[in-house]
C-alpha positions in Angstrom: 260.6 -5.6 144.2 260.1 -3.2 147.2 258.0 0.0 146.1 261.1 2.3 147.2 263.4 -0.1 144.1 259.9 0.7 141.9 260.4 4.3 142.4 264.1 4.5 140.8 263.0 3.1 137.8 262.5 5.1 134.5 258.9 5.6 133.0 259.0 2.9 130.4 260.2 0.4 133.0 257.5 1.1 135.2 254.9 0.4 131.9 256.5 -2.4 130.9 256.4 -3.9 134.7 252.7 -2.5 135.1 251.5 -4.5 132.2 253.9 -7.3 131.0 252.1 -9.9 132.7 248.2 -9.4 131.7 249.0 -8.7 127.9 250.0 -6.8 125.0 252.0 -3.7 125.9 250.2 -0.7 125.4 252.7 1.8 122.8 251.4 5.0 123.7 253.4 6.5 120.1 250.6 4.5 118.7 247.7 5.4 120.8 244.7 7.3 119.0 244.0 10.7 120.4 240.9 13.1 119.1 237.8 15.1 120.1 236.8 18.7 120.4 239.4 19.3 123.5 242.1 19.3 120.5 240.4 22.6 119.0 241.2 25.5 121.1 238.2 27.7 119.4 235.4 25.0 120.5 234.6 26.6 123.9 232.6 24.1 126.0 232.2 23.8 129.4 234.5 21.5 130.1 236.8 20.9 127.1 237.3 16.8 126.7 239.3 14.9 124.1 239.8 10.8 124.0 242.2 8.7 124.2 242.4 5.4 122.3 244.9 2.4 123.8 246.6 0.2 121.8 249.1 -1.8 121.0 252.8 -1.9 118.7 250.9 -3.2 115.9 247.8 -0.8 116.5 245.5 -2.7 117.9 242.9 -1.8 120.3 243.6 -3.1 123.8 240.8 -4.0 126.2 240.3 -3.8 129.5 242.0 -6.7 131.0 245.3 -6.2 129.3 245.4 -2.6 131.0 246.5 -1.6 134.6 243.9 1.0 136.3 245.0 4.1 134.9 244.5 7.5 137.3 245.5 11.2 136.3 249.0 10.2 137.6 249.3 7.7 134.5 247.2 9.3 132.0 247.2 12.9 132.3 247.4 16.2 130.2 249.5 19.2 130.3 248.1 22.6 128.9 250.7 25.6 128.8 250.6 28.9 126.6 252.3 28.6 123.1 255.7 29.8 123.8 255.7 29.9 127.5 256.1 26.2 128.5 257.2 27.1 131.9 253.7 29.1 132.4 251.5 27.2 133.8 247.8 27.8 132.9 245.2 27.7 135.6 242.9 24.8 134.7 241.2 21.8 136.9 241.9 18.6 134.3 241.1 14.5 134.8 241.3 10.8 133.4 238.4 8.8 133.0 238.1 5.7 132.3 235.3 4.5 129.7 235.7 1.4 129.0 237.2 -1.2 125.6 240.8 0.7 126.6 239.0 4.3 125.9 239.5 7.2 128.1 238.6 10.9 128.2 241.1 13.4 129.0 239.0 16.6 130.1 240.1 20.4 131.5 238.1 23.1 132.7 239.8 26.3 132.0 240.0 29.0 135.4 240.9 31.3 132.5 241.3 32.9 129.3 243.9 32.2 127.2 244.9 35.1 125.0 247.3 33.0 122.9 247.4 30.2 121.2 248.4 26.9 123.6 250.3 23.9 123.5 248.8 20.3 125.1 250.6 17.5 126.0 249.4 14.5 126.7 251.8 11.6 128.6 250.7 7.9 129.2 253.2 6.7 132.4 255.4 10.2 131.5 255.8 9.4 127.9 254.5 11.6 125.5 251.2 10.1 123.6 250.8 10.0 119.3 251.3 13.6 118.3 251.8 15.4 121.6 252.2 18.3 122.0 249.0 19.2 120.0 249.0 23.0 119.4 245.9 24.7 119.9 244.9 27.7 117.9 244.0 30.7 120.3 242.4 32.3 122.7 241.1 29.7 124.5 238.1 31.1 126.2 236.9 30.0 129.7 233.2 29.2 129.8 232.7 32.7 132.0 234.0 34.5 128.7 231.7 36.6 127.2 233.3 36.6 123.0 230.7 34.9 120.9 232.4 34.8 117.8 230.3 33.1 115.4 226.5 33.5 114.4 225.0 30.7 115.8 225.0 29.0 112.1 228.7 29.7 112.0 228.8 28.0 115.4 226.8 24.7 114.3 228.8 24.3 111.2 232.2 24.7 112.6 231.1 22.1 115.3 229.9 19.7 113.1 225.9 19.6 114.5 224.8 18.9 111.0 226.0 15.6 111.0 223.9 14.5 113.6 220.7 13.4 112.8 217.9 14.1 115.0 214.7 12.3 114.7 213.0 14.0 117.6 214.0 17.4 116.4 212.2 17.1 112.9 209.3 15.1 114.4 208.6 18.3 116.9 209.4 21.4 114.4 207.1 19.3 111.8 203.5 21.3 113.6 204.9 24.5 112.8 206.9 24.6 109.8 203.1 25.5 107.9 203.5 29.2 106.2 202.1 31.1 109.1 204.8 30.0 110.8 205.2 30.8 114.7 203.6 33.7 115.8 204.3 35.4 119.2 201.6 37.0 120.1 199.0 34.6 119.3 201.1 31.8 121.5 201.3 34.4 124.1 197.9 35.2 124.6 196.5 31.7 124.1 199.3 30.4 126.9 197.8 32.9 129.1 194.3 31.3 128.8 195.0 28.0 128.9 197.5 28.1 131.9 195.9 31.2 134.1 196.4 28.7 137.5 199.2 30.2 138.6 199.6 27.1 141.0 199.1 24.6 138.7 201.8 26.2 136.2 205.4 27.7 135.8 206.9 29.2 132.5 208.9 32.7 131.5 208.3 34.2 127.9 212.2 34.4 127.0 213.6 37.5 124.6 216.5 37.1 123.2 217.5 40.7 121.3 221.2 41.9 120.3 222.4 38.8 122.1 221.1 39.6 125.6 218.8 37.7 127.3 215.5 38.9 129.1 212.1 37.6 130.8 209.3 37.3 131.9 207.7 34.7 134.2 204.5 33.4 135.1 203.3 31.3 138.2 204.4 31.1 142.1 207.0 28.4 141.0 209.3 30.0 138.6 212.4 29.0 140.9 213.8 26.6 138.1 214.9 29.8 136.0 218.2 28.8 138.1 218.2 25.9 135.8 217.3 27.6 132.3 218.9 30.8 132.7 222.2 29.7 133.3 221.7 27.4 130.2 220.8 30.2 127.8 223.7 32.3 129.1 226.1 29.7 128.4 224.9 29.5 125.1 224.9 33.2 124.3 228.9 33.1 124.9 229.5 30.7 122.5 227.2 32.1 119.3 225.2 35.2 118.4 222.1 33.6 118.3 219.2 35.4 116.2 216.5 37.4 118.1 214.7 35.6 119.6 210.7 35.6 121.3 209.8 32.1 122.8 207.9 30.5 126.0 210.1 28.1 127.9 208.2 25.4 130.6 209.8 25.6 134.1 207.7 22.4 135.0 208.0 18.6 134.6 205.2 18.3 132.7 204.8 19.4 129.3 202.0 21.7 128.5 200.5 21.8 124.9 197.7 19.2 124.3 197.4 17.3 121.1 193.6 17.7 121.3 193.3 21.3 121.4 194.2 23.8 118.5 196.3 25.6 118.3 199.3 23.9 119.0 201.7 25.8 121.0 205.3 25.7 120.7 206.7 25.4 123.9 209.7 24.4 125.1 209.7 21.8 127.2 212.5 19.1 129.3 210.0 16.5 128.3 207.2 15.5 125.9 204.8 13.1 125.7 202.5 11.2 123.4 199.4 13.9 123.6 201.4 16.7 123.9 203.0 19.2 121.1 206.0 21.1 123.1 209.4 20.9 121.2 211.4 18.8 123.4 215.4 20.4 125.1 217.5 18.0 126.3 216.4 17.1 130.2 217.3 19.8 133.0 219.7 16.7 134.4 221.4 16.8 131.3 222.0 20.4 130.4 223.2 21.0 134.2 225.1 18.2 133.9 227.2 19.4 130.4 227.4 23.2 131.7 228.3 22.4 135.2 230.8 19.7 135.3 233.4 19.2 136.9 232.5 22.4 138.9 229.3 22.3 140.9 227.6 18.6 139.4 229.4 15.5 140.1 227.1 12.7 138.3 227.7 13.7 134.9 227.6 10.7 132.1 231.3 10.5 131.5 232.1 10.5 135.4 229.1 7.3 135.1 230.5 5.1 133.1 234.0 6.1 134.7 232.6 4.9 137.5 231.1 1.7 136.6 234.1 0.3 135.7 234.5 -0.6 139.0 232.4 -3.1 138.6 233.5 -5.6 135.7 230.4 -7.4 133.8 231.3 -11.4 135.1 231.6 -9.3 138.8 228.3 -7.8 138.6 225.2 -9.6 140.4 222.8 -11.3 138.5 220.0 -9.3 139.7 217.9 -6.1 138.9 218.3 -2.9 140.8 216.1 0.1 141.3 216.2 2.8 143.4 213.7 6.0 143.3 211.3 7.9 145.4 207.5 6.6 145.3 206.3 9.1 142.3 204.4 6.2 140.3 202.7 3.8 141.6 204.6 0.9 139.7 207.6 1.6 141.4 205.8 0.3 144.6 204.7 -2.3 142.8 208.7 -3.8 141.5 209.4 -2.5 145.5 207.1 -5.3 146.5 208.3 -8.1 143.9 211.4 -7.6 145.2 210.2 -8.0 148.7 208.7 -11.3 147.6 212.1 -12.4 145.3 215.1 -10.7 146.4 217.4 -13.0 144.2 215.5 -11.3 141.1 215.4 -7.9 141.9 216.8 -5.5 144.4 214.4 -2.4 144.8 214.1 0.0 147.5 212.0 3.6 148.0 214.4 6.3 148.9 211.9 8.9 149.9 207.8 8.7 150.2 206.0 11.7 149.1 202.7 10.5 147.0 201.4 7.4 148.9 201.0 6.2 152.1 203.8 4.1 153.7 203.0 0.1 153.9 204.7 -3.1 155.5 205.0 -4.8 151.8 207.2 -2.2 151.0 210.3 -2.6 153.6 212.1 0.1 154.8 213.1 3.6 153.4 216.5 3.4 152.9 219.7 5.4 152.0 220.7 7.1 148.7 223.4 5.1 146.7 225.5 6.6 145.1 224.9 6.1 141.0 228.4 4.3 140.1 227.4 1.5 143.0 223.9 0.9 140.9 226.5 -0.9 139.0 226.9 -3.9 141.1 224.6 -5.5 139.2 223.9 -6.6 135.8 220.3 -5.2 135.3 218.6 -1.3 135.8 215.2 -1.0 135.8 213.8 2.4 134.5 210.7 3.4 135.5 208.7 6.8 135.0 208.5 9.0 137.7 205.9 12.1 137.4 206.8 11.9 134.3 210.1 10.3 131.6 212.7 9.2 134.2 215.9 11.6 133.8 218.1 9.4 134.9 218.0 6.8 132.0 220.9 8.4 130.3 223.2 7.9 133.5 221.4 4.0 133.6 222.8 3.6 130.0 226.2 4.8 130.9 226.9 2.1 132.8 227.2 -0.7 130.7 224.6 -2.5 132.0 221.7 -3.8 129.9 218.6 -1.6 131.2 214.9 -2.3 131.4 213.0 0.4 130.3 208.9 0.8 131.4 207.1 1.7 128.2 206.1 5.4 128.4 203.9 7.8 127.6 206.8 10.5 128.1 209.8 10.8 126.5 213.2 12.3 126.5 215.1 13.9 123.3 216.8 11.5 122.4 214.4 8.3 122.7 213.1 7.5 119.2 217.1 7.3 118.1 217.3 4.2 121.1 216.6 0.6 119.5 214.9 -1.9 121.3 216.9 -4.6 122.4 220.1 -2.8 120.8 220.6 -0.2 123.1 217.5 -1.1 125.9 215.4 -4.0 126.4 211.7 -3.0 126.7 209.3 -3.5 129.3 205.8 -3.2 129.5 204.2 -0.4 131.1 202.5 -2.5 134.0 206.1 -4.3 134.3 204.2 -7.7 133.4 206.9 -9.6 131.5 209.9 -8.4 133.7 210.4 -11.6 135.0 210.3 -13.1 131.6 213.1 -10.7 130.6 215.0 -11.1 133.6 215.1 -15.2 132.8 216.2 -14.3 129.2 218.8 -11.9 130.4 219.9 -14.5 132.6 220.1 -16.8 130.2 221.9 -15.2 127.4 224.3 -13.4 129.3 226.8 -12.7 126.4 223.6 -10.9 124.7 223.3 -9.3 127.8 226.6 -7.3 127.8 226.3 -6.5 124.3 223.2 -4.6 125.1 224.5 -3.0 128.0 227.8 -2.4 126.0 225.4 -0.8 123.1 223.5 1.5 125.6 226.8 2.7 126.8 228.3 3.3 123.2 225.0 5.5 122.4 225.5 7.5 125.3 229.7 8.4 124.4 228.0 9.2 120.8 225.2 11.4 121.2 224.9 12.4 124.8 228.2 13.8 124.9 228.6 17.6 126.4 229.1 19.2 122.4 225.9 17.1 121.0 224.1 18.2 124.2 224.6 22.1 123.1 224.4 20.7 119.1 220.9 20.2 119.9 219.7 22.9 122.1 221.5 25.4 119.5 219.5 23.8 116.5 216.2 24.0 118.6 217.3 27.6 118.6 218.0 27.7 114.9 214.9 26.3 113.7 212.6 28.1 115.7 214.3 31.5 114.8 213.5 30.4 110.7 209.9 29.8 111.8 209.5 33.0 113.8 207.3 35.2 111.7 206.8 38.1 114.7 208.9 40.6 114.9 211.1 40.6 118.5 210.6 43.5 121.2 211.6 43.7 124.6 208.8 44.8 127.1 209.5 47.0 129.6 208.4 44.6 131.9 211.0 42.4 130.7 213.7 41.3 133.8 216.9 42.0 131.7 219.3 38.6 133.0 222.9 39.6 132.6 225.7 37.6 131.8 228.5 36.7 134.7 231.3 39.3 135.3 234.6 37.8 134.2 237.7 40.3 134.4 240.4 37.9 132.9 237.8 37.7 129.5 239.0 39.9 126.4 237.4 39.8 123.1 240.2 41.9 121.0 242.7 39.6 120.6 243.4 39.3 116.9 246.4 36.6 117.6 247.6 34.0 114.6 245.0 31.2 115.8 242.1 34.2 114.9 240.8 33.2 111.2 239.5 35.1 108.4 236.4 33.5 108.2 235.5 33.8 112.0 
């Protein structure tokens, strides 16, 4: 059949030809749709919702009894309630994730002062309950309408549910009756990090909902990072004051050993440090900024990896990184010596001196192609490596260095569920590579597992979950009262003219 005949023929035909011969026909009446993008009043970023394949009898199709499916064949439509032929302005995409699951997700160029009707169509057919009707206004993430106190906000978005180890181990140092007070971190901050060099951090006010600062060091550039953050999260709640120090650095600050403890926030902790631990600066700029200015984000990973089917991937590890710890050189030079085991390169030299045992400096590659083959290798950089969530995203099994640093979310992973551990001086990797090799359905299931954690707690709403409960639980614990300096830079939030807060519409509840 030429592609010209193809064209002429109705949707259903062209389903029923795109997937009669590799399997079940997908129904999409019976498809499962859900997520936060089916709530108009859960403003995020980018708004996302999945989508669920299966079959006439409801069952889950997999991968090989589906066609590849772009935004032509799965795609959303969003349109005012009651104005179908207006067409809202909004940048929307299909992503595939893998076990027939896809992620439907829209940024919004605007307000909507209204309540809105989506529709979502699998090959132009209309999917479970579409049209979905969401209740309005629809607020673009430049709209400046908190409408909830911040514990309205973690209520009505379900953050309670979530149960986060790391969060409870971190607030445990403070949670004594004296509590947190300001002044005292302040001026013991001052002492202990007067290098102005050495160290990078603003003393953050939040007051009335507006944010303000004050910064310390000749490095304080990464405020481009953490003020855009806090802004984002002071249009979606009013947040209580607020009088905390915030690290600009990698490395986290307050030692173990010395009293008394500070509570600083921090991208990364370790073992002998005390800093309450935010979600990595990778991952927060990742959740605020996709789909806009960030490509790699995790959902756009594991779309991406499916490029790359597990029996297609190489039976090899892969690494790729910059020389900032010295065991990186070292799997560099084991893959030198056995290329059909690992596959490591240097990207960049900054910290030690080039040698002949470690081959070339070679190009970047891009993250979705890491997914050639079957085995990552994460190693620490200056400190936890950032990019372990994107590793995990992939679906293949990754081996993780033991660390002293760690991310937010680490003591919720399970060894040789979600990871396979490593030791810190990379001793066994070959011994884990061979037993990888050698159980390769275990394999999958390990990188399927990793993947699986990632869709259910590194998702863009339990990314903001936790950075609003860090915000909650250090407000309870603040016993000083909240001032602004004049000193203070006051950081305002971005203009948007299309942003009204008066709208008072149907989809506007009593209890908001």
């Amino acid at each position: 059949m030429g592609l010209s005949a193809l064209l002429l023929l109705p949707a259903f035909c062209l389903l029923s030809f795109a997937v009669a011969a590799s399997g079940p026909l997908p129904d999409p009446a019976n498809f499962l749709v859900f997520g936060p993008g089916l709530d108009g009043r859960r403003t995020l970023p980018v708004r996302y919702l999945f989508v669920q394949m299966r079959d006439t009898a409801g069952r889950q199709l997999d991968d090989a009894s589906l066609p590849e499916v772009d935004s032509d064949a799965l795609r959303l439509e969003l349109s005012a309630a009651g104005s179908e032929d207006r067409r809202l302005r909004y940048t929307s995409e299909a992503l595939r994730l893998g076990g027939g699951l896809y992620v439907l997700r829209y940024r919004l160029h605007e307000t909507v002062h209204s309540d809105a009707s989506l529709s979502v169509f699998y090959f132009g057919m209309p999917v479970a309950q579409s049209p979905y009707r969401l209740s309005g206004p629809l607020r673009d993430e430049q709209c400046n309408c908190p409408q909830m106190d911040l514990s309205g906000w973690l209520d009505y978005h379900g953050c309670r549910s979530f149960n986060y180890s790391q969060l409870e181990a971190d607030f445990a140092r403070f949670s004594g009756p004296a509590g947190i007070q300001m002044p005292i971190v302040a001026a013991e901050a001052a002492k202990r990090f007067d290098n102005d060099g050495a160290y990078a951090y603003c003393r953050y006010v939040i007051k009335d909902n507006e944010l303000y600062r004050s910064c310390f060091g000749k490095h304080t550039g990464f405020t481009f990072m953490s003020d855009p953050l806090l802004l984002s999260l002071l249009r979606k709640f009013r947040a209580p004051d607020l009088d905390f120090i915030l690290n600009l650095g990698d490395w986290p600050l307050s030692r173990l050993d010395r009293l008394p403890h500070l509570p600083i926030l921090s991208w990364c902790g370790s073992r002998h440090t005390s800093d309450i631990v935010l979600p990595t600066y990778e991952l927060t700029e990742a959740t605020v900024s996709m789909m806009d200015r960030i490509y790699n984000d995790l959902m756009r990973t594991a779309h991406d990896s499916m490029r790359y089917r597990w029996p297609n991937r190489l039976s090899r590890a892969f690494f790729r990184g910059r020389d900032s710890n010295k065991r990186r050189l070292e799997l560099v030079q084991l893959s030198m010596a056995k290329p059909d085991l690992v596959d490591a390169r240097l990207t960049n030299m900054f910290f030690f001196q080039h040698e002949k045992s470690l081959g070339d400096i070679v190009k970047h590659v891009p993250l979705g192609d890491f997914f050639k083959y079957k085995y990552q290798v994460s190693i620490d950089g200056t400190v936890a490596a950032y990019r372990l969530p994107f590793l995990l995203a992939g679906g293949s099994p990754v081996l993780k260095q033991d660390s002293d640093y760690y991310e937010h979310f680490y003591r919720d992973l399970e060894p040789m569920k979600h990871y396979v551990p490593l030791r810190e001086d990379l001793g066994d990797l070959e011994e884990r590579l061979a037993w990888l090799r050698a159980h390769d359905s275990q394999a999958e299931k390990i990188g399927e597992s990793g993947r699986q954690f990632v869709l259910n707690r590194l998702m863009p709403e339990q990314v903001l979950c936790y950075l609003g409960q860090v915000l909650e639980r250090y407000g309870q614990l603040l016993r000083s009262p909240v001032a602004v300096s004049q000193s203070y830079e006051h950081i305002k939030q971005p203009s948007d003219s299309d942003c009204r807060c008066d709208w008072t519409g149907p989809g506007v509840r009593d209890e908001l």
